[in-house]
C-alpha positions in Angstrom: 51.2 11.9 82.9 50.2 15.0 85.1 46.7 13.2 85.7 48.4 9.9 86.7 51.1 12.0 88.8 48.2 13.9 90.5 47.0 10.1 91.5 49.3 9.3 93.3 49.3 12.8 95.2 45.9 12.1 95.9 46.3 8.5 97.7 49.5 9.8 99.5 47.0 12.9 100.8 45.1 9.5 101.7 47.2 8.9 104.6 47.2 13.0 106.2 43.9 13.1 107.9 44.5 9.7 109.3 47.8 10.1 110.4 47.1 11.5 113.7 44.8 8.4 114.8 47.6 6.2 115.7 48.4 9.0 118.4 45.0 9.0 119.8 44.7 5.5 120.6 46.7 2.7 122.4 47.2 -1.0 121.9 46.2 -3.7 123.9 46.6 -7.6 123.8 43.7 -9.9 124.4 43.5 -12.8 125.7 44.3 -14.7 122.2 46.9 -12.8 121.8 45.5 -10.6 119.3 45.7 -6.6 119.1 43.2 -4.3 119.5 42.5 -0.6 119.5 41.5 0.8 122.7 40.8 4.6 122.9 42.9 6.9 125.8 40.7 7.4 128.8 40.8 11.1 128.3 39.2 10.6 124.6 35.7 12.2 124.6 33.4 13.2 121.6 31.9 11.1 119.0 35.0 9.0 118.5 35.0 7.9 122.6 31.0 7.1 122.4 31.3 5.4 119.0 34.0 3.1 119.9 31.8 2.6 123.5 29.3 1.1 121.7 30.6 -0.6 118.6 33.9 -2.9 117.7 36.3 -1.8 115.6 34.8 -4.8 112.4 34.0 -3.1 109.1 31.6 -3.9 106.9 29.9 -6.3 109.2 29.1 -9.6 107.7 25.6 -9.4 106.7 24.3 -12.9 108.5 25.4 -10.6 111.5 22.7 -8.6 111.6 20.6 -11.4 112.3 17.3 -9.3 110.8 15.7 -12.3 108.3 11.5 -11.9 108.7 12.3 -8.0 108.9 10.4 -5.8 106.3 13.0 -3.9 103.8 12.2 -0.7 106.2 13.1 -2.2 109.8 16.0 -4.2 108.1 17.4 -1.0 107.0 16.9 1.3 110.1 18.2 -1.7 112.3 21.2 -2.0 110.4 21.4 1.6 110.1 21.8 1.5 114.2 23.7 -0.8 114.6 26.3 0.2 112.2 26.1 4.3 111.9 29.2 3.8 109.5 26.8 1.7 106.8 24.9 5.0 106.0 27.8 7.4 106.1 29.9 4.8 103.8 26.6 5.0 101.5 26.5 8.8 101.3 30.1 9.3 100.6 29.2 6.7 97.8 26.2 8.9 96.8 28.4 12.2 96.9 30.9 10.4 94.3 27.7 9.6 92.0 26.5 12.8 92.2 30.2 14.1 91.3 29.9 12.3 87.7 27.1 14.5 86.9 29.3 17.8 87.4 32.3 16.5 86.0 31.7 18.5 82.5 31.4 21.7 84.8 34.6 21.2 86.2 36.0 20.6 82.8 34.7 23.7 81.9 36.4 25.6 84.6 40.2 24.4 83.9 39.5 25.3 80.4 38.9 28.9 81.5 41.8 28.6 83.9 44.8 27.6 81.4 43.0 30.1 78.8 43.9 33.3 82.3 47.0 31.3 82.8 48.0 31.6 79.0 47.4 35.2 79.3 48.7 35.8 82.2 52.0 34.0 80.4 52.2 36.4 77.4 51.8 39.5 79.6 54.9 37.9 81.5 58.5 39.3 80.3 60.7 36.8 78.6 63.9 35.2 81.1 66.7 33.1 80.1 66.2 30.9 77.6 66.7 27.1 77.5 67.1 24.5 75.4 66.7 20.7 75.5 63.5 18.9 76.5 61.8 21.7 78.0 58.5 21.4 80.0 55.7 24.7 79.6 54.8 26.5 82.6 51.4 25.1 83.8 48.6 26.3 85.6 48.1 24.4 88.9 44.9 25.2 89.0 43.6 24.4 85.7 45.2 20.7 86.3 43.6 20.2 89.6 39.9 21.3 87.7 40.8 18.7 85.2 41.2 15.5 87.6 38.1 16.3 89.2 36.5 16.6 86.5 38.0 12.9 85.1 35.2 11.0 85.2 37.6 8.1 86.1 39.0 9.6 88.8 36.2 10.6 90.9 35.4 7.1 93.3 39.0 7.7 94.0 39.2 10.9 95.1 36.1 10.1 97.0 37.9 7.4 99.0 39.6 10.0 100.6 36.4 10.7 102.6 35.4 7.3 102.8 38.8 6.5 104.6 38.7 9.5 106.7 35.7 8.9 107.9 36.2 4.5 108.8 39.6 6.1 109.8 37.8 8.4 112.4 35.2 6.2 113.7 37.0 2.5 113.8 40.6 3.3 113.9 43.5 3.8 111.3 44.0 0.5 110.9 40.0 -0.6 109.6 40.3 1.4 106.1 44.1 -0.6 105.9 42.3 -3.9 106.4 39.5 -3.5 104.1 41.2 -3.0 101.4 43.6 -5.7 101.7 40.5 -7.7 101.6 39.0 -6.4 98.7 39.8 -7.8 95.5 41.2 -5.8 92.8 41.8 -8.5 90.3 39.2 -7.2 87.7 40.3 -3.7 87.8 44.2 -4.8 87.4 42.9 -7.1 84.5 41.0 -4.3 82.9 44.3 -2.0 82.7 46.0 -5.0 81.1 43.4 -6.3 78.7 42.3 -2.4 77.3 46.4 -1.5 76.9 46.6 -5.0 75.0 43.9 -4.4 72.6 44.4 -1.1 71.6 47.7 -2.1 70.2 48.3 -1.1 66.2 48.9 -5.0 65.1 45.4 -5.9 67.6 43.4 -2.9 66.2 44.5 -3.4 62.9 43.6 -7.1 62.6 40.2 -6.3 63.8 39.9 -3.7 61.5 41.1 -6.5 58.6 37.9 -9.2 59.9 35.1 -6.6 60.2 35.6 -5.1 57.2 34.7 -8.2 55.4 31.3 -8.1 56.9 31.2 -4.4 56.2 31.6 -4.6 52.5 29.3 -7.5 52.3 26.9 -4.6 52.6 28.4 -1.4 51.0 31.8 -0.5 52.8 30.6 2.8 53.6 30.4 4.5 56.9 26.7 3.0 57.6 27.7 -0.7 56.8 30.8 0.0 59.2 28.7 1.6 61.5 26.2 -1.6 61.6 28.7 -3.8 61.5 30.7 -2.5 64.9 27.9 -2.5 66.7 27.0 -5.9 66.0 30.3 -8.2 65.6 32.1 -6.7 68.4 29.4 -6.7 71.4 29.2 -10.4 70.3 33.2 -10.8 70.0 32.7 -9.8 74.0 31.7 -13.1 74.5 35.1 -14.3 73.7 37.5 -11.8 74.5 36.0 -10.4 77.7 33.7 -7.5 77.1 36.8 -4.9 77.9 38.5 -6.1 75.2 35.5 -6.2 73.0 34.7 -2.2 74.2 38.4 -1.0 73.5 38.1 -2.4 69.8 34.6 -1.4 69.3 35.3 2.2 70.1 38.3 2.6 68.6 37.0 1.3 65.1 33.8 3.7 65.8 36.8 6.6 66.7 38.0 6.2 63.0 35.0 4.9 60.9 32.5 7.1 62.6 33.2 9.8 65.6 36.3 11.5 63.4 34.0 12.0 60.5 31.6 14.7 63.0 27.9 13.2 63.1 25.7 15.1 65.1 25.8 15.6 68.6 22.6 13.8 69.4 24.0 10.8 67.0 27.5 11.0 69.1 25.2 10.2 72.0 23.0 7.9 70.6 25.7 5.8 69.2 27.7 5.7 72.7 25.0 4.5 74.7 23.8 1.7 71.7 27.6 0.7 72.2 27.4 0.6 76.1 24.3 -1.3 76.1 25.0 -3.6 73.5 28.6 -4.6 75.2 26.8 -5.0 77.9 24.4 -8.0 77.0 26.7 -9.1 74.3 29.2 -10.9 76.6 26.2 -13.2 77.8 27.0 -15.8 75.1 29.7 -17.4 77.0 29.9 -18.1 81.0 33.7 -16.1 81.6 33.7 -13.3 79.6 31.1 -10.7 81.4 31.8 -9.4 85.0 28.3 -9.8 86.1 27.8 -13.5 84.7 31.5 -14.0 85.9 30.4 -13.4 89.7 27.6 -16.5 89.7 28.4 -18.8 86.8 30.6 -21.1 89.6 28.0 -20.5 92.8 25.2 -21.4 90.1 26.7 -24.0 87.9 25.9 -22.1 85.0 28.1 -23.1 82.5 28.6 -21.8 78.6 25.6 -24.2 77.1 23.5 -22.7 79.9 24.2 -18.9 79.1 24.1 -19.8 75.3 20.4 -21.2 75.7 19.1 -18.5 77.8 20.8 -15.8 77.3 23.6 -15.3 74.9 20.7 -15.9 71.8 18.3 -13.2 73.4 21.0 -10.5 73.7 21.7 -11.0 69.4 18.3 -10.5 69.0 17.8 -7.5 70.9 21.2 -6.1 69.8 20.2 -6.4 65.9 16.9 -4.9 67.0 18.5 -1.6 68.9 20.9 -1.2 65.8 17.8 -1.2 63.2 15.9 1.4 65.5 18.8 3.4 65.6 19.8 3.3 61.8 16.2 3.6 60.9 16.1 7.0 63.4 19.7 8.6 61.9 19.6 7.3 58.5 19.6 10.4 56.6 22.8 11.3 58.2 24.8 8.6 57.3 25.3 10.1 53.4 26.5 13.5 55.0 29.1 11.4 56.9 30.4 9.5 53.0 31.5 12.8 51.9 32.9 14.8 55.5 34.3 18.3 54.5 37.9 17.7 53.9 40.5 19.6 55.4 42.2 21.2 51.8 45.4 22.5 53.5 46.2 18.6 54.7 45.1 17.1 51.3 47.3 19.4 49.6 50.6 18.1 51.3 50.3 14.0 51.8 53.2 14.2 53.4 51.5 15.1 55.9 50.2 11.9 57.7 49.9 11.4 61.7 52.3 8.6 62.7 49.5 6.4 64.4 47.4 6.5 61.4 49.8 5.2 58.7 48.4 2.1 56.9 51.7 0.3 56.3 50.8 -3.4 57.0 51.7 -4.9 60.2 53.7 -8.4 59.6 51.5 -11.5 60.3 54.1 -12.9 62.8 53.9 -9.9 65.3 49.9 -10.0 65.3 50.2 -13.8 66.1 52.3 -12.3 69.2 49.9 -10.3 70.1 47.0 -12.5 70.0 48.7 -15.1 71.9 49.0 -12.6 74.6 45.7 -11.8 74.7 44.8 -15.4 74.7 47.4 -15.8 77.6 45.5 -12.6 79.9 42.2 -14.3 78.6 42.9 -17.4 80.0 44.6 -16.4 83.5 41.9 -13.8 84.1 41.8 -14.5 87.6 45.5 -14.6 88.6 46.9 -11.4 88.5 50.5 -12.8 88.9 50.4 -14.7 85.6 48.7 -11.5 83.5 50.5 -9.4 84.7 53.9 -11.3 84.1 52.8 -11.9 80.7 51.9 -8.1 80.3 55.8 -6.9 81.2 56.9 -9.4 79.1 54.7 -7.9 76.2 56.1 -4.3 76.9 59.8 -5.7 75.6 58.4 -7.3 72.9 56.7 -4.2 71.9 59.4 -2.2 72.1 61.6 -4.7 70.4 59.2 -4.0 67.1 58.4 -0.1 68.2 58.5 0.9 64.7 55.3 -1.6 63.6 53.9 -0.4 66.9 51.8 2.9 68.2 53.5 4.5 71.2 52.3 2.5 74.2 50.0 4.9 76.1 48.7 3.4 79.3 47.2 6.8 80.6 43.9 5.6 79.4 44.3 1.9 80.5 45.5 3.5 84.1 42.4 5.6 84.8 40.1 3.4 84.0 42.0 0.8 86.4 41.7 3.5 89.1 38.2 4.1 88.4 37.1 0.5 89.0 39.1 0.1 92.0 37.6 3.0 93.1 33.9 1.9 92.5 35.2 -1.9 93.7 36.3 -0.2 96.9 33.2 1.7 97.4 30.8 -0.9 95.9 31.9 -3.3 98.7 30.0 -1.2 101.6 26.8 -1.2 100.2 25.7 -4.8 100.5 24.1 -3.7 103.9 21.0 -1.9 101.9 21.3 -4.0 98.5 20.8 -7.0 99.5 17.8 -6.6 101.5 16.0 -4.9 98.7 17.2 -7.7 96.4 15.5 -9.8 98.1 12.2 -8.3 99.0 11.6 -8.4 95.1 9.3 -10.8 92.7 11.1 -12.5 89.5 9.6 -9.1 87.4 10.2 -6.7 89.9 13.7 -8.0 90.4 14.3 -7.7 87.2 13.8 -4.4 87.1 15.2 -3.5 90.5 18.4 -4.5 89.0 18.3 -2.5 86.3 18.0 0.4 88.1 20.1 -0.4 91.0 23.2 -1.2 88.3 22.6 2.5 86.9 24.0 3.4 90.3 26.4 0.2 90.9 28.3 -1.7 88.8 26.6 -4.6 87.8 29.0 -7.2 89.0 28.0 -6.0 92.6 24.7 -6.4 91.9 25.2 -10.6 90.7 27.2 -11.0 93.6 25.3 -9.9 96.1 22.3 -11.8 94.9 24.5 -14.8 95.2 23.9 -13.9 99.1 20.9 -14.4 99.2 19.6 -17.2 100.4 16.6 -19.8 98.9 17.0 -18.1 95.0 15.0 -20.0 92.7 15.9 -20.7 89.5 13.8 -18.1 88.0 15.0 -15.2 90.7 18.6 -15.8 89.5 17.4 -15.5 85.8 15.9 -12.1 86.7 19.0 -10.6 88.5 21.3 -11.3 86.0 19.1 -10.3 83.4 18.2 -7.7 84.9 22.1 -6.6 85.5 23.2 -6.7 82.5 20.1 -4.9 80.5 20.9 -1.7 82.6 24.9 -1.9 81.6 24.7 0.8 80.0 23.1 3.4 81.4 25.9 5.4 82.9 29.5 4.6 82.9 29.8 2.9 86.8 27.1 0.7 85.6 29.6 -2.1 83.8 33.3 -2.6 84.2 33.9 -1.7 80.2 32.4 1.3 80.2 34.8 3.5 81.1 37.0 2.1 78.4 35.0 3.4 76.0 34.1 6.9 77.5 38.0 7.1 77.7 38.6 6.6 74.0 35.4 8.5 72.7 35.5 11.6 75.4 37.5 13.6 73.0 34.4 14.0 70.4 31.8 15.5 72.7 32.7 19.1 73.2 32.5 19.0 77.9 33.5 14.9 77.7 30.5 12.7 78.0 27.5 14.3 79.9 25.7 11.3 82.0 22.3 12.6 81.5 22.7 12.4 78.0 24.0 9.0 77.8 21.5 7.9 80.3 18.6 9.8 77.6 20.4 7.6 74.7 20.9 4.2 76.3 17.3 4.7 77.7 15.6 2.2 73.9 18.3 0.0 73.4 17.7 -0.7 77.4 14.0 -1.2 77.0 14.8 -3.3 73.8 17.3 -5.8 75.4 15.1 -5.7 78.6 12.0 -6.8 76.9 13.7 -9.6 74.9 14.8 -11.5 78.2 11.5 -11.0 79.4 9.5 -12.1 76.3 11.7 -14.5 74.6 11.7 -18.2 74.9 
């Protein structure tokens, strides 16, 4: 609650560095009638020679740069010129990328604040006492380390700048009408589909069909390990890959993480499951953000990504889960027989409310599903999800007591960390898509892969759709390309911060990027070389 409070402090602090524009400038009407900015005549600095020299449009639309024939190089620097903002919007983008790899460190620091603070609290002579619902004292700064170090949070707080800065240059009104043109359906989705299928009767129904295929081969901890990492990447295909990434890491949360593998197994299994989610919703043309952005521009329907895609990301996922078992096999028996805590086995009364076993009626999970079904289905009209969603929250308090508590602190950062990367994603199509471009079929491929370790991938597929003259072969490449670097860091695909969310609580500083970059690094390579080599 504090994190999502500090949120909204956050956008209203938004609004303070640009408040004082609207003073600095005047109005004028055109001859159309419309409004414009116009500074006062006594305006000098970089704000008076900016707006001199440059209208008040951003991003620019990229056909306006009129550079085709250009090399990469003179594309960029004339772009570069003529719109000074592209490059600053870039670097505020590169700052926020940079951030995720310094989160932990932050993390690190509020946990030596609140340990001061709690001194600092026994040292403090007792007042009047109270009773009811009381709220501890907190430390203000220990909560303020903690949302920048929220991996989720960090492409918002670095809108801040990025609106400060279109704010300064173009006028107050610019940052306001970019985002009202950006579209935040997915990230709005996202919230809607992870709260929905981390419900008990949802999570609990999955848990039902995947242990059939886990007994099939032993029942233990490797046979549900093996069997996670398989059904559910593929069950992306049908229920969108967030959905798929919210079951598959909470069933790895209980069968696996709360057992305590090793730290370098915690890693590699994350980035197996981020890579895997990541190709695994390639079976179907709907369900995957990247495929989502050029199924209707290319006519690629689900036989299409069934025959050329969906078949090759099995293989290569059954491939990456037999390296990986074959590399930590002799830690699975360790993880059959954990060290049980004596104390809690002594008194079975004992048993946290959210992992009680009594069985959910069928009815209710029927509810459920058809709600999932329902946000499935109207994917792309927020209205009707989101409808359906408030209805869900009376049902699910109506039948609280088969239910976990609703959390949707998870389901809300995540939300805020895609529309964050959406936002800042948008303003980078003036460097991407020249580079997309200048590539061959291989070298796109790989291009891709990289540039979706530093973009989310979706971004990537669409702004390859831009690009004119694509053969048939160069759109294979992108969006093979896209989603075989998925999983490489959390911004690279629109799931993964669902499952960094869930699984942050079993590495020791939350999930370090470098590592997960280090683990996801063979299952990359794996899924990379199938779509190259295969059929």
């Amino acid at each position: 609650m504090r994190t999502c409070l500090l949120i909204s402090f956050l956008f209203t602090l938004l609004f303070l560095p640009l408040s004082g524009f609207s003073e600095e400038v005047s109005t004028a009407k055109t001859d159309h009638g419309a409004t414009v900015i116009q500074p006062h005549e006594e305006d000098s600095g970089p704000r008076a020679a900016y707006d001199a020299e440059h209208d008040d449009i951003f991003p620019r639309a990229l056909s306006s740069y009129k550079d085709d024939g250009l090399s990469v190089g003179k594309q960029l620097a004339g772009r570069i010129a003529t719109e000074p903002l592209n490059l600053i919007a870039s670097l505020i983008f590169l700052m926020a990328i940079l951030h995720t790899f310094v989160a932990s460190k932050f993390i690190h620091a509020a946990h030596e604040a609140e340990k001061a603070h709690e001194k600092k609290l026994k040292e403090k002579k007792k007042g009047q006492d109270y009773h009811g619902d009381i709220t501890a004292e907190v430390s203000f700064k220990a909560q303020i380390f903690h949302f920048l170090g929220e991996i989720e949070a960090v492409f918002g707080i670095w809108i801040i700048a990025l609106f400060a800065a279109i704010g300064y240059f173009k006028g107050y009104h610019v940052p306001i009408e970019y985002v009202n043109d950006v579209n935040y359906t997915e990230p709005m989705f996202v919230v809607v589909i992870m709260a929905l299928a981390a419900t008990r009767p949802i999570t609990q129904l999955s848990e039902k069909m995947l242990r059939v295929f886990a007994n099939l081969i032993g029942g233990k901890t490797a046979a549900w390990w093996l069997t996670i990492l398989t059904i559910a990447p593929l069950l992306g295909s049908f229920i969108t890959e967030p959905g798929a990434m919210t079951i598959g890491a909470l069933l790895l949360a209980k069968q696996f993480y709360e057992k305590n593998p090793s730290i370098k197994f915690k890693y590699a299994t994350i980035g197996l499951l981020f890579v895997n989610i990541s190709v695994g919703g390639t079976l179907t043309h709907f369900a995957a953000p990247p495929v989502l952005m050029v199924a209707s521009v290319w006519n690629w329907d689900m036989a299409f990504m069934a025959s050329h895609f969906g078949w090759k990301a099995a293989v290569g996922i059954v491939i990456n889960n037999i390296i990986y078992f074959a590399i930590f096999k002799k830690e699975f028996p360790k993880l059959d027989n954990p060290k049980l805590d004596t104390k809690t086995n002594a008194d079975k009364r004992s048993i946290h409310w959210d992992l009680r076993d009594e069985h959910v009626p069928a009815w209710i999970m029927t509810v459920h599903v058809l709600t999932m079904m329902w946000t499935v289905y109207n994917a792309h009209h927020p209205a009707l999800f989101i409808g359906g969603f408030l209805f869900f929250i009376g049902f699910h308090q109506a039948t609280a007591h088969h239910q976990h508590r609703l959390d949707l602190k998870p389901a809300i950062l995540v939300g805020f960390f895609l529309a964050g990367l959406v936002t800042h994603g948008g303003l980078q199509g003036w460097w991407i898509q020249p580079v997309l471009s200048s590539l061959g079929e291989i070298p796109l491929m790989l291009g891709a892969t990289f540039l979706t370790a530093f973009n989310d991938n979706a971004a990537i597929t669409y702004l390859s759709t831009l690009v004119p003259n694509f053969s048939p072969a160069m759109k294979y490449a992108v969006v093979a390309g896209a989603v075989t670097g998925g999983g490489l860091t959390v911004i690279a695909n629109a799931p993964n911060p669902a499952g960094q969310s869930i699984l942050n609580r079993f590495f020791p500083d939350g999930v370090v990027p470098l590592y997960l970059a280090v683990s996801a690094l063979i299952p990359t390579i794996v899924v990379g070389l199938c779509f190259m080599l295969l059929g």
